[in-house]
N, CA, C and O atoms as CSV, one atom per row, in Angstrom:
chain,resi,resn,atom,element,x,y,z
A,1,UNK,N,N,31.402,-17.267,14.883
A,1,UNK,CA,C,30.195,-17.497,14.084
A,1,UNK,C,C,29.924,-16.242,13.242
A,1,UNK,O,O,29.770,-15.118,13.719
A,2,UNK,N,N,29.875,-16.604,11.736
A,2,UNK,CA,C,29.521,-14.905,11.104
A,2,UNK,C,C,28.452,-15.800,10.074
A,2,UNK,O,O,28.605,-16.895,9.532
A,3,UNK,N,N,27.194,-14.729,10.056
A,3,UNK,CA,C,26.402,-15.026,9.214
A,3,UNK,C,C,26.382,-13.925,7.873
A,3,UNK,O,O,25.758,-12.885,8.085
A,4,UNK,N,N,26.835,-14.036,6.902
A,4,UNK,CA,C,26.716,-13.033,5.576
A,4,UNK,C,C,25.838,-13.163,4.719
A,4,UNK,O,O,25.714,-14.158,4.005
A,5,UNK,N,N,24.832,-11.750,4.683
A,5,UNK,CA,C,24.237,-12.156,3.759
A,5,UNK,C,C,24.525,-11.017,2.503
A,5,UNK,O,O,25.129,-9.948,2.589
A,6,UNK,N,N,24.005,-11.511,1.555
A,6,UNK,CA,C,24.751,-10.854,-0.254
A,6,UNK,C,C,23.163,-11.163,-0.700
A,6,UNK,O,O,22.152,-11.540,-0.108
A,7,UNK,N,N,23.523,-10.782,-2.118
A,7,UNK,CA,C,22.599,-10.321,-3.231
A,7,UNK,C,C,21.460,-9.488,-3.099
A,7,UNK,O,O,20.396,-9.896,-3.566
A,8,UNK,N,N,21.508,-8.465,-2.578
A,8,UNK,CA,C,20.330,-7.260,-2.395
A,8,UNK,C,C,20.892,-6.674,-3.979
A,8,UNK,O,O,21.651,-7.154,-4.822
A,9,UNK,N,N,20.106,-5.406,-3.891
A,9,UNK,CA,C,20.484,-4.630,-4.934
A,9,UNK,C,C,19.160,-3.478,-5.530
A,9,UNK,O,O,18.164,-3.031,-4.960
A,10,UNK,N,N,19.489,-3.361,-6.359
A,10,UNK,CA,C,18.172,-1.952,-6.952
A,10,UNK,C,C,17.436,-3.266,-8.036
A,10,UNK,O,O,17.981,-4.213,-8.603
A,11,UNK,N,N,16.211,-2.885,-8.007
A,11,UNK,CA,C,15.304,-3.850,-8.995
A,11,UNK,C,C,13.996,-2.992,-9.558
A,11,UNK,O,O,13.585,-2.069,-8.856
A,12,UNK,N,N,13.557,-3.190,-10.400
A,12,UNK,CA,C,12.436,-2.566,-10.838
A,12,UNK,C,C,10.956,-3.127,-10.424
A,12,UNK,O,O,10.752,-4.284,-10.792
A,13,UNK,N,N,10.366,-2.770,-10.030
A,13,UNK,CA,C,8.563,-3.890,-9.571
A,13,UNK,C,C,8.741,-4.459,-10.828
A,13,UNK,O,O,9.094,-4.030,-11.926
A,14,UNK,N,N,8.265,-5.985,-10.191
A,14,UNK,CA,C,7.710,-7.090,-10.700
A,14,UNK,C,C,9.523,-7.894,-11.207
A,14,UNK,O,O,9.614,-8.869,-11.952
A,15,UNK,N,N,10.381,-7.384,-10.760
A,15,UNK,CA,C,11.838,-8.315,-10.494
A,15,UNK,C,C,12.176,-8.814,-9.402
A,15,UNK,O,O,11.891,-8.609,-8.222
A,16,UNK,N,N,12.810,-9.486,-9.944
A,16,UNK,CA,C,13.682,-10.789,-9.023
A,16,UNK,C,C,15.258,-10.953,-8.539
A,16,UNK,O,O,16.171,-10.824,-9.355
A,17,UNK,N,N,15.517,-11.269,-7.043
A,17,UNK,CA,C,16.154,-11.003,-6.421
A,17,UNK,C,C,16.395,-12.319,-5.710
A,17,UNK,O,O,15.442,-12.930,-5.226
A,18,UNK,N,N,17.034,-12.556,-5.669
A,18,UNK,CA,C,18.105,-13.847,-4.606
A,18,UNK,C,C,18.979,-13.985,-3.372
A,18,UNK,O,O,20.138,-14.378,-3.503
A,19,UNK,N,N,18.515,-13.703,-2.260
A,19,UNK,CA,C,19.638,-13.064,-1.403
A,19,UNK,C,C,20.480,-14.485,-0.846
A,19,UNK,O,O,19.642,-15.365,-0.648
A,20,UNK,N,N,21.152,-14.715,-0.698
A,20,UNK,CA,C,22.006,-15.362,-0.026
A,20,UNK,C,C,22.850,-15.501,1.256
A,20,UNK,O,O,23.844,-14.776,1.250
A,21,UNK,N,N,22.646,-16.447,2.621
A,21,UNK,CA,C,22.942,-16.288,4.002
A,21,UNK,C,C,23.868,-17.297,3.956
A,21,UNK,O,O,23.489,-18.462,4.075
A,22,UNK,N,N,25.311,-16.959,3.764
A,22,UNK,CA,C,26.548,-17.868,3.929
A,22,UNK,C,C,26.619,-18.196,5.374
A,22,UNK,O,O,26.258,-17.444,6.279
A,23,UNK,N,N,27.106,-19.361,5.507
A,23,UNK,CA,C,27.614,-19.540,7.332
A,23,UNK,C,C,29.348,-19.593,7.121
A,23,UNK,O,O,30.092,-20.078,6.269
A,24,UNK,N,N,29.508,-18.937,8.189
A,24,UNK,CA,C,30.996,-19.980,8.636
A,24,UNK,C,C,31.101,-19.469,10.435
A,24,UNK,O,O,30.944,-18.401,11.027
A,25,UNK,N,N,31.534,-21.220,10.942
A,25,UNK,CA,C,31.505,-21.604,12.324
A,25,UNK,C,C,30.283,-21.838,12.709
A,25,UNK,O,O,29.793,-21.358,13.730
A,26,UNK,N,N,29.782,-22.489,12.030
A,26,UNK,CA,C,28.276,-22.710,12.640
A,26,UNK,C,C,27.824,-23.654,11.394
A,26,UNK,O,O,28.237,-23.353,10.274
A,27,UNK,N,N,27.092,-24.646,11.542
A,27,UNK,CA,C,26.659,-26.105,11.010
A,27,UNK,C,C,25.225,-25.400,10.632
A,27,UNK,O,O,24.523,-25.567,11.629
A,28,UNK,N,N,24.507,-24.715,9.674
A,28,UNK,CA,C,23.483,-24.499,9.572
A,28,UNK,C,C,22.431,-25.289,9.231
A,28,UNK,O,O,21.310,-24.789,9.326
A,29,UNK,N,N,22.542,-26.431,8.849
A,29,UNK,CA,C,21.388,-27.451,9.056
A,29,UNK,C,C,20.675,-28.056,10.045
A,29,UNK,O,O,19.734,-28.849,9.984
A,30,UNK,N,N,21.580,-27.300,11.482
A,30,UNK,CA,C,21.195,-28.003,12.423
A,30,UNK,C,C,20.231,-26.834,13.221
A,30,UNK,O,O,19.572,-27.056,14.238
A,31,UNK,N,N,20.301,-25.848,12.668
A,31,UNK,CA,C,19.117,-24.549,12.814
A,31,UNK,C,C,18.259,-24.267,12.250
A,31,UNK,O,O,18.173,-24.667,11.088
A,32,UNK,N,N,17.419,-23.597,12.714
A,32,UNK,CA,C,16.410,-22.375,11.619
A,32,UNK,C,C,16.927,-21.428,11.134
A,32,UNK,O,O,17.757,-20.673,11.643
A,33,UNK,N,N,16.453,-21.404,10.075
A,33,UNK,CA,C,17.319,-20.049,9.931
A,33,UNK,C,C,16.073,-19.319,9.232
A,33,UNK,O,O,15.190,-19.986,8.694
A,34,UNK,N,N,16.036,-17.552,9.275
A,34,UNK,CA,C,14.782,-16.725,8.726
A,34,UNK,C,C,15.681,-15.531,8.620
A,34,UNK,O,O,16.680,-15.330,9.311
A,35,UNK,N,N,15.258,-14.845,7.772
A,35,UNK,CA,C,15.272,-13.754,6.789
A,35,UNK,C,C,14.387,-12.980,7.427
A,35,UNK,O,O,13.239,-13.392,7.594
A,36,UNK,N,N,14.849,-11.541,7.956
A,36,UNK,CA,C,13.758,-10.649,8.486
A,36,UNK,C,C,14.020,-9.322,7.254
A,36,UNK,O,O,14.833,-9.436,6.337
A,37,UNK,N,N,13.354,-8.385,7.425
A,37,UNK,CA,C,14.001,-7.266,6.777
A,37,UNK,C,C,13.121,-6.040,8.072
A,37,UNK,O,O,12.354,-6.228,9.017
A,38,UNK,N,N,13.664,-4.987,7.535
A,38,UNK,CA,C,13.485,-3.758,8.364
A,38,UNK,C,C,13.592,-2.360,7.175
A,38,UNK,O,O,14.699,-2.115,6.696
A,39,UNK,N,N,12.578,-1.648,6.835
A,39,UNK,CA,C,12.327,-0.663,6.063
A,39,UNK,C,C,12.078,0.639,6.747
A,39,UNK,O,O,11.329,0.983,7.661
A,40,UNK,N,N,13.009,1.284,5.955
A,40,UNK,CA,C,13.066,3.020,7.056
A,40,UNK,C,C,11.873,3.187,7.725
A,40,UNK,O,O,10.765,3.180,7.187
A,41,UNK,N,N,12.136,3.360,9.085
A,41,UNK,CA,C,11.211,4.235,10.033
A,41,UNK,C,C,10.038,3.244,10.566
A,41,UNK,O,O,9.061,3.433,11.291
A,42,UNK,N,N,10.667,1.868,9.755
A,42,UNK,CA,C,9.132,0.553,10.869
A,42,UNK,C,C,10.482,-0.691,11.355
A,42,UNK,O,O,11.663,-0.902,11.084
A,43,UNK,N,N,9.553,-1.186,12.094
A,43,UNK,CA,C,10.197,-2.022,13.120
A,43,UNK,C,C,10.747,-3.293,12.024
A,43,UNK,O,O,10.448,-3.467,10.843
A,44,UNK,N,N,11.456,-3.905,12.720
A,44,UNK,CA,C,12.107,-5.456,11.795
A,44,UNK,C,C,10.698,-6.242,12.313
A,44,UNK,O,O,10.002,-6.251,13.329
A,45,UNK,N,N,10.709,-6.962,10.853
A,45,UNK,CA,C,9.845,-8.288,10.642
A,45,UNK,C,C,10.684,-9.411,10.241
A,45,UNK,O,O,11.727,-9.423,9.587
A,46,UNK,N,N,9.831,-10.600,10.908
A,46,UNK,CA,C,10.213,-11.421,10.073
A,46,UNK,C,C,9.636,-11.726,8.402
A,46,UNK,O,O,8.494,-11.437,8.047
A,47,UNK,N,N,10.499,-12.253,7.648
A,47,UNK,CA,C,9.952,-12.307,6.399
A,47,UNK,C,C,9.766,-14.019,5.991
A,47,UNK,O,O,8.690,-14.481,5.612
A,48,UNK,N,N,10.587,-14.552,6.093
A,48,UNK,CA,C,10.567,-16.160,5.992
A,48,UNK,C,C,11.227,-17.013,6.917
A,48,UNK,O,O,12.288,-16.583,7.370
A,49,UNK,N,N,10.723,-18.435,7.401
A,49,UNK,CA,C,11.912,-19.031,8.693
A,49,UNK,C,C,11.690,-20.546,7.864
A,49,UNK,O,O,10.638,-20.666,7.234
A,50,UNK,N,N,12.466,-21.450,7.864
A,50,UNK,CA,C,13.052,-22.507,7.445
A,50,UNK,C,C,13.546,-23.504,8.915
A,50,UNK,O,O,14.502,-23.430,9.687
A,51,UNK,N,N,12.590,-24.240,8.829
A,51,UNK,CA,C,13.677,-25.202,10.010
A,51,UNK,C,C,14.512,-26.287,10.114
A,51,UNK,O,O,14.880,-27.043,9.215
A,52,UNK,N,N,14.639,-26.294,10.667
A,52,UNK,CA,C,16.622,-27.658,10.394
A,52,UNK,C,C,15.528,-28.586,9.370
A,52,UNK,O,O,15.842,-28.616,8.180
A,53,UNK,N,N,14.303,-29.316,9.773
A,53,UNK,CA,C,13.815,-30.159,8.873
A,53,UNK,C,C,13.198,-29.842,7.672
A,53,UNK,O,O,12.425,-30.642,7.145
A,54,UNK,N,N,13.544,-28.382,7.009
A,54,UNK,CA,C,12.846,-28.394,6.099
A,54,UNK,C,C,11.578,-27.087,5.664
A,54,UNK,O,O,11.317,-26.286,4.766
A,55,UNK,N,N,10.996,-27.633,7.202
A,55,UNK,CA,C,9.303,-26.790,6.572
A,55,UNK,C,C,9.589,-25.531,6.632
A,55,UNK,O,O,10.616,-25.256,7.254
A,56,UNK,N,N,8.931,-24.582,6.126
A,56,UNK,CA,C,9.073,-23.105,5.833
A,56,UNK,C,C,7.741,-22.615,6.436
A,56,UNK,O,O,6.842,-23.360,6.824
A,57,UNK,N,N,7.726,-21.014,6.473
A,57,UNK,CA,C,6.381,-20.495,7.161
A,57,UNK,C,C,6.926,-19.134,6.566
A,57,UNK,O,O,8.129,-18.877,6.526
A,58,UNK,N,N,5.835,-18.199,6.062
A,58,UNK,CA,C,6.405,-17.032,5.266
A,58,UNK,C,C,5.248,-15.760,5.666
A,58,UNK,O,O,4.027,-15.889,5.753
A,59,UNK,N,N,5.995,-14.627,5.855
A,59,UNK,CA,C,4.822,-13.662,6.289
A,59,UNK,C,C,3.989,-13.438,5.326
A,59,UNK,O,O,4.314,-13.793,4.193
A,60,UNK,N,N,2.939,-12.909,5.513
A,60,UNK,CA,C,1.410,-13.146,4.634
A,60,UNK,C,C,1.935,-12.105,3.177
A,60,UNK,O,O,1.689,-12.411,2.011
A,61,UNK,N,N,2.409,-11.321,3.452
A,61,UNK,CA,C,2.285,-10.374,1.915
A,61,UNK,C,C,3.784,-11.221,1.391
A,61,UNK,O,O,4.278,-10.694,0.395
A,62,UNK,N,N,4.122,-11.760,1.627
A,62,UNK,CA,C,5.027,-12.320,0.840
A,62,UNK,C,C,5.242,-13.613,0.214
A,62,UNK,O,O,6.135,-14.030,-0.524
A,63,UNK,N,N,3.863,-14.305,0.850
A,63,UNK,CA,C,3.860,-15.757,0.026
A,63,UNK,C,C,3.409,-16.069,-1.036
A,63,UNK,O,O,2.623,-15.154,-1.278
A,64,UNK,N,N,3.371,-16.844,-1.952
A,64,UNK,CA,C,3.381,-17.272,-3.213
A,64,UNK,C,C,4.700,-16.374,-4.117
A,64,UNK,O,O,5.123,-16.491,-5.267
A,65,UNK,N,N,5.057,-15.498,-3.013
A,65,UNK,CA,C,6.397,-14.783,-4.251
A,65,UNK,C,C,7.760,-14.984,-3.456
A,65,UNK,O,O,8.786,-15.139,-4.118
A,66,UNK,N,N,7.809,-14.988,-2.355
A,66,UNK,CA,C,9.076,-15.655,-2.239
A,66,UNK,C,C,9.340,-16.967,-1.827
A,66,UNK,O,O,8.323,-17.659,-1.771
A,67,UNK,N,N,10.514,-17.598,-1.483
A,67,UNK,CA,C,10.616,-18.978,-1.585
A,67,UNK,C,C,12.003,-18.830,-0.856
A,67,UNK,O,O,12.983,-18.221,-1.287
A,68,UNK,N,N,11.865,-19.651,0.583
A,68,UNK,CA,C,13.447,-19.831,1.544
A,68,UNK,C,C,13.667,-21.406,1.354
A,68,UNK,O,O,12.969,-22.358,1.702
A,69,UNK,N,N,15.027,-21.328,0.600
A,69,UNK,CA,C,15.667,-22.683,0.751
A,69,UNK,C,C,16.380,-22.614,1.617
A,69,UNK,O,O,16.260,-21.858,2.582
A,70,UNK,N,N,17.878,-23.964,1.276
A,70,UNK,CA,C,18.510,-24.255,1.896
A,70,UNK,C,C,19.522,-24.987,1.441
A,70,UNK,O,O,19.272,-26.191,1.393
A,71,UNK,N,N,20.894,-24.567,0.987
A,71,UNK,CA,C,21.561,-25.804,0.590
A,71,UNK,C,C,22.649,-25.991,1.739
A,71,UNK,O,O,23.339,-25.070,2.175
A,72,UNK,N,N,22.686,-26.932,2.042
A,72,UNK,CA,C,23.139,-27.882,3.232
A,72,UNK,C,C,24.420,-28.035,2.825
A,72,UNK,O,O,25.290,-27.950,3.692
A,73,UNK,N,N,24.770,-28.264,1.582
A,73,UNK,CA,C,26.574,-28.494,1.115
A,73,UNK,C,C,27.194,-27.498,0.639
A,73,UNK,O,O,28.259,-27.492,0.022
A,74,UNK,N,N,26.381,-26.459,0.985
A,74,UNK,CA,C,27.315,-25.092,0.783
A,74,UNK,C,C,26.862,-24.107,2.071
A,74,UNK,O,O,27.156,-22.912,2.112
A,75,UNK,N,N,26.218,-24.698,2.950
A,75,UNK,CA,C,26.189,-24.452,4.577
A,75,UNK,C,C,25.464,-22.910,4.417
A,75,UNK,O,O,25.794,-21.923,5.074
A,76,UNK,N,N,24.395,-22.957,3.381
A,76,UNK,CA,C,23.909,-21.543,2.839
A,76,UNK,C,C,22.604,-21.754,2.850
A,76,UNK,O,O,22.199,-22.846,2.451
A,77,UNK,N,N,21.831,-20.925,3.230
A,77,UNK,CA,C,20.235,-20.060,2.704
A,77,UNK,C,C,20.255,-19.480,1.908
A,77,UNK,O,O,21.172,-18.751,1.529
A,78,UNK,N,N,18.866,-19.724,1.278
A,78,UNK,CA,C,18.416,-18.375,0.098
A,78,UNK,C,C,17.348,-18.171,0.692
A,78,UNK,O,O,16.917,-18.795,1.662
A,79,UNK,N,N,16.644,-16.879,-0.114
A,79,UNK,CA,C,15.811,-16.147,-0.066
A,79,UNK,C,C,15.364,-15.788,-1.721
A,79,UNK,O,O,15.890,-14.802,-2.237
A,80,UNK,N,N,14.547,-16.478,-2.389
A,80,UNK,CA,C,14.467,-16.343,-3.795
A,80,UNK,C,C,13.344,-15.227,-3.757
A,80,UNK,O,O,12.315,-15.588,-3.185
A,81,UNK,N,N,13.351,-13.492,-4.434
A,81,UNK,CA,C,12.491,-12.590,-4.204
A,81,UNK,C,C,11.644,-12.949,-5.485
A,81,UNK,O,O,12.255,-13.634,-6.305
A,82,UNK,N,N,10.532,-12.658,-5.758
A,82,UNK,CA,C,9.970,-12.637,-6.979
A,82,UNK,C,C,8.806,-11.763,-7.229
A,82,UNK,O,O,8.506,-11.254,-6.149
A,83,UNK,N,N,8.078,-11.389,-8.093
A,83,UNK,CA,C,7.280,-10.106,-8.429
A,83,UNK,C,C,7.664,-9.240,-7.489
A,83,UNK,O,O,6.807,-8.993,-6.641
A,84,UNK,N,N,8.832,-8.635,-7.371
A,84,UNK,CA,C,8.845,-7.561,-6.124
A,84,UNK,C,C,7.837,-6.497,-6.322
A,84,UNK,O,O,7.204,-6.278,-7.355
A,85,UNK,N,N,7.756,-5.737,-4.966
A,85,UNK,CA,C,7.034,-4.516,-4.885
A,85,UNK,C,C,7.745,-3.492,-4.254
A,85,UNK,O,O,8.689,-3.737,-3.502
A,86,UNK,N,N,7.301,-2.190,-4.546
A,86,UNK,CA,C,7.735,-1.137,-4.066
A,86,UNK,C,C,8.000,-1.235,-2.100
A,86,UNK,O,O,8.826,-0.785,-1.306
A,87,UNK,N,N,6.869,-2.015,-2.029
A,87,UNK,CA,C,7.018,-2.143,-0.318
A,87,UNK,C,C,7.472,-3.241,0.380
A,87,UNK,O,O,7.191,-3.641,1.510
A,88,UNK,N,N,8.423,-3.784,-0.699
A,88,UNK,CA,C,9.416,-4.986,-0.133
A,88,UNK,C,C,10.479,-4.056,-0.015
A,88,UNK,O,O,11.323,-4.623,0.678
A,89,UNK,N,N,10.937,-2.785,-0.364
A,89,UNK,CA,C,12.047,-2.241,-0.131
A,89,UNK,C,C,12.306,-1.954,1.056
A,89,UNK,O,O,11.662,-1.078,1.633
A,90,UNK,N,N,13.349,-2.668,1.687
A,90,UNK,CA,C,14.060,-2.695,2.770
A,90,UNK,C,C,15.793,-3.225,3.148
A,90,UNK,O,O,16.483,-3.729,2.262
A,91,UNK,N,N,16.217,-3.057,4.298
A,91,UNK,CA,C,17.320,-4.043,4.833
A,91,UNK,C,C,16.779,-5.516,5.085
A,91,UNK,O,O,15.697,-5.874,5.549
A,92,UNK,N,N,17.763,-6.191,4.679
A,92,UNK,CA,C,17.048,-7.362,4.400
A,92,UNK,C,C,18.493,-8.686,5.367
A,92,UNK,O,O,19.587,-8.920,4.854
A,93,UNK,N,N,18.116,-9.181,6.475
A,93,UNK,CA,C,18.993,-9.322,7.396
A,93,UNK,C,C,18.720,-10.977,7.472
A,93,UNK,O,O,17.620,-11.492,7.267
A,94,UNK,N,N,19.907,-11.677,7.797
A,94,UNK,CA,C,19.447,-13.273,8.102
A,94,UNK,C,C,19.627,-13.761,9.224
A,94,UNK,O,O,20.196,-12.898,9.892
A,95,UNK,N,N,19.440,-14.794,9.901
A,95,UNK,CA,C,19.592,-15.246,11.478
A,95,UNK,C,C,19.253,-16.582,11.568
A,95,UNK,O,O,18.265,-17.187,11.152
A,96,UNK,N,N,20.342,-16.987,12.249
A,96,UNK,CA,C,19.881,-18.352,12.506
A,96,UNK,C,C,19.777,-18.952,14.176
A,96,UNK,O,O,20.584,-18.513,14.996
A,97,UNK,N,N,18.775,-19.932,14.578
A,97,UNK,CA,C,17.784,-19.776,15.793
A,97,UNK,C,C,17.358,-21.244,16.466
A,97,UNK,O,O,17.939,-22.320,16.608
A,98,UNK,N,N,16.519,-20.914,16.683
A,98,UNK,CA,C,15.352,-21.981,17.143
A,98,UNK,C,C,14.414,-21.783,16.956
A,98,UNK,O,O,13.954,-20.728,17.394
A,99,UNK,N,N,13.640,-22.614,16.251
A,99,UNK,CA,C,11.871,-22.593,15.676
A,99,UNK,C,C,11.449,-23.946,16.332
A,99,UNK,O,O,11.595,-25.110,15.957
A,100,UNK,N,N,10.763,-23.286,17.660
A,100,UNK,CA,C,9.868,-24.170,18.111
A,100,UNK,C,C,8.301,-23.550,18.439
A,100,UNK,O,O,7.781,-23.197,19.497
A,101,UNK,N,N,7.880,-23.581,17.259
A,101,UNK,CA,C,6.289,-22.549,17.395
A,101,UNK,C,C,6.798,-20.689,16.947
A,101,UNK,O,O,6.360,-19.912,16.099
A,102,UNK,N,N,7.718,-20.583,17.824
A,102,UNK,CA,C,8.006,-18.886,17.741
A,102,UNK,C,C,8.972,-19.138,17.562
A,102,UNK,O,O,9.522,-19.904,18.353
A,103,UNK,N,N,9.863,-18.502,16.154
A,103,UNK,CA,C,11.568,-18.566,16.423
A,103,UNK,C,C,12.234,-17.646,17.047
A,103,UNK,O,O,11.901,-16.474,16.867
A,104,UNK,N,N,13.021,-17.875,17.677
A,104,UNK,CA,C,13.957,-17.325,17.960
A,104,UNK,C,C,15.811,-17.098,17.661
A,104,UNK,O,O,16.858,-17.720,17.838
A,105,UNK,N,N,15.460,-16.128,17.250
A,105,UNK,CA,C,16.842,-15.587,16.607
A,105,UNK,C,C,18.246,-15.865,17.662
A,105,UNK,O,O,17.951,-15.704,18.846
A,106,UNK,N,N,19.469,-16.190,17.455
A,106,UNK,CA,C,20.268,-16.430,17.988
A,106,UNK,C,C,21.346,-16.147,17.690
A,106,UNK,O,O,22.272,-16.146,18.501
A,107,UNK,N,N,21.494,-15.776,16.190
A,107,UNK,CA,C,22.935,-15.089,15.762
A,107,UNK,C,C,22.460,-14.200,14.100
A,107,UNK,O,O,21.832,-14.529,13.094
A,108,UNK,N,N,22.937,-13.379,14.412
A,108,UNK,CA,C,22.509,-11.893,12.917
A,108,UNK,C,C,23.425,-12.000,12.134
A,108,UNK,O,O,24.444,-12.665,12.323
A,109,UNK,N,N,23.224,-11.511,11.407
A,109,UNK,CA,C,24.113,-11.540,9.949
A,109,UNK,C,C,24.100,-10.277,10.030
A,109,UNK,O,O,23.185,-9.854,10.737
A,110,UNK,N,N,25.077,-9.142,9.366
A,110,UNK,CA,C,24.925,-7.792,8.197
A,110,UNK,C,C,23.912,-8.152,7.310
A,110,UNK,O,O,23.639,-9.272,6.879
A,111,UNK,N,N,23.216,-6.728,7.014
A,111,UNK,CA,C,21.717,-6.999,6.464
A,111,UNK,C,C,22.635,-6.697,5.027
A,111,UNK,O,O,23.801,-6.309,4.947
A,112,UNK,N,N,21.535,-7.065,3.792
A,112,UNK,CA,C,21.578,-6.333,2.494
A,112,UNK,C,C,20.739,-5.666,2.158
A,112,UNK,O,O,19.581,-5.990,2.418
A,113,UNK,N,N,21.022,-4.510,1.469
A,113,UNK,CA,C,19.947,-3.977,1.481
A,113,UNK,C,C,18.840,-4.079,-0.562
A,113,UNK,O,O,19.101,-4.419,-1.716
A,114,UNK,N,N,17.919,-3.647,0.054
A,114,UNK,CA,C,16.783,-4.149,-1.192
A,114,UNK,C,C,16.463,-3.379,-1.814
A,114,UNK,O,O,16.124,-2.996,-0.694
A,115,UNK,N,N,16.025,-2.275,-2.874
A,115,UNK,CA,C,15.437,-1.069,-3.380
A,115,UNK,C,C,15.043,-1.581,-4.375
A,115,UNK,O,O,15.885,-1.980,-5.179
A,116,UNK,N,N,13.428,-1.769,-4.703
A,116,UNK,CA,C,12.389,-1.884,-5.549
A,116,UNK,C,C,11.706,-0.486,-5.526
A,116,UNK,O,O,10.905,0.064,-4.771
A,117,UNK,N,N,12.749,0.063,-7.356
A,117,UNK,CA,C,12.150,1.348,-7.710
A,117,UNK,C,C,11.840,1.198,-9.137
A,117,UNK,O,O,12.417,0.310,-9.764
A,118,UNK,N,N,11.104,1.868,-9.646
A,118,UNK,CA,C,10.750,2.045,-11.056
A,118,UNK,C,C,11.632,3.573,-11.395
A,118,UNK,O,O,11.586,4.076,-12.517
């Protein structure tokens, strides 16, 4: 089971970013899958979770600007970033789980990492 995730990169505030959580060996529609990130010197959060059916749930400073899909025929997550901020800069890691009330993580990906600098 390897979860990869891609498209981090350097961005300027108020840009946009797309990260992407490839699967292979593992059927990802049949999980949750969430996007945490972790920024020097504070603990990992979660940032967005997606469940096999669909619904999404997104941490508070990040809703209305980002957006977790899912495409099912390319066995992939996104993470669409938008108006970034200086304090979205982080490692930015994917996992896929079980979301029943609390998810739980069950397999990590390599993080990407994020830098929102002017």
């Amino acid at each position: 089971v390897q979860l990869q995730a891609s498209g981090g990169g350097l961005v300027q505030p108020g840009g946009s970013l797309r990260l992407s959580c490839a699967a292979s060996g593992i059927t990802l529609r049949y999980y949750a899958v969430a996007w945490f990130r972790q920024a020097p010197g504070k603990e990992r959060e979660q940032v967005a979770v997606i469940s096999s059916n669909g619904g999404t749930k997104y941490e508070d400073s990040v809703k209305g600007r980002f957006t977790i899909s899912r495409d099912n025929a390319r066995n992939t997550v996104y993470l669409q970033m938008n108006n970034l901020k200086l304090e979205d800069t982080a490692v930015y890691y994917c996992s896929s789980g079980i979301a029943t009330g609390t998810y739980v993580p069950l397999q990590w990906g390599l993080g990407t990492q994020v830098t929102v600098s002017s």
